[in-house]
C-alpha positions in Angstrom: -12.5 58.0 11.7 -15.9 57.9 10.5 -15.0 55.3 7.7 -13.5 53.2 10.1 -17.1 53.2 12.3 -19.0 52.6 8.9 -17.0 49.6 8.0 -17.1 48.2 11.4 -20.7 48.5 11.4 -21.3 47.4 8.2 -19.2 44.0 9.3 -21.3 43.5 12.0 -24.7 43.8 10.3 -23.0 41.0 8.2 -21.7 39.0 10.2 -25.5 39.2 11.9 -27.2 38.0 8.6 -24.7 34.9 8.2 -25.4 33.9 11.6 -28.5 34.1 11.1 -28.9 31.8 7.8 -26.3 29.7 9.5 -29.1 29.2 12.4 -31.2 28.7 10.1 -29.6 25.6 8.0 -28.8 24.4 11.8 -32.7 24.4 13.1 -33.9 22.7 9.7 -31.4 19.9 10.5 -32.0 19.7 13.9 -36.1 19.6 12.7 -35.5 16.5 10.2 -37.4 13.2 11.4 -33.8 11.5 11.0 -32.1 13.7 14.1 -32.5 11.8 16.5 -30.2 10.4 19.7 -26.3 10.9 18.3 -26.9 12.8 15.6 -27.7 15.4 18.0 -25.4 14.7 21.1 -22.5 12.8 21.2 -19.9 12.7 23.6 -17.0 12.0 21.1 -17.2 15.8 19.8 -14.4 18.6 20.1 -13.7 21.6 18.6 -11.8 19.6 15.2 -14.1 17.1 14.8 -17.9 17.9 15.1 -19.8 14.7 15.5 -23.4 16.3 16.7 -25.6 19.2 15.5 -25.5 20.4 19.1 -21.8 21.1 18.7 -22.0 23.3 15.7 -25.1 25.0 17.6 -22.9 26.0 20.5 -20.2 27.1 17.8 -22.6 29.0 16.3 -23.4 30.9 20.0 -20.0 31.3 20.6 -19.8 33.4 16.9 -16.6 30.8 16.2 -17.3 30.6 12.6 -15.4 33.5 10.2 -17.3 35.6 8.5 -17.9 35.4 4.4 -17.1 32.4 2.5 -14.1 30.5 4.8 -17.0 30.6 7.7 -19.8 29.2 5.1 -16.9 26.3 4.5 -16.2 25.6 8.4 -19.8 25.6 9.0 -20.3 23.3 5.8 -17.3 21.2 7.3 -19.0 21.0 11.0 -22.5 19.8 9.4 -20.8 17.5 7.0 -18.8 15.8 10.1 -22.1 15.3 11.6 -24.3 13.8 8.3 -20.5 11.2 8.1 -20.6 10.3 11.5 -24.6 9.5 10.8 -23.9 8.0 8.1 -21.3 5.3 9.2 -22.6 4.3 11.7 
């Protein structure tokens, strides 16, 4: 029983850390002269296809992302929706 609490907690204090560099990444995006008007709202997001940083921020509250490496590559995915949309347009 007590292994099962140590894991758990030991997930958690994980999953904390990669929140927290996720947050991280997120405010030095949001900070970047270039951030501006749609790159940080747009209507057209949903939950497949993040268009704005302020998206992935509230999917970053919500704790959506996985933890380890498949929730680094969703995060990446999110931020490199945004930076394509940006980009195209």
């Amino acid at each position: 029983m007590g292994d099962d609490a140590a894991a758990d907690a030991e997930r958690e204090k994980r999953k904390r850390k990669q929140f927290k560099r996720m947050g991280k990444v997120l405010a030095h995006a949001w900070q970047l002269d270039e951030s501006t008007g749609y790159f940080q709202e747009d209507a057209q997001s949903t939950t497949d296809n993040v268009y704005c940083l302020q998206v992935v921020g509230q999917k970053l509250d919500e704790k959506s992302y996985r933890l380890g490496r498949h929730g680094w590559e969703d995060f990446a995915r999110d931020l490199g929706g945004v930076y394509t949309r940006h980009i195209q347009r």
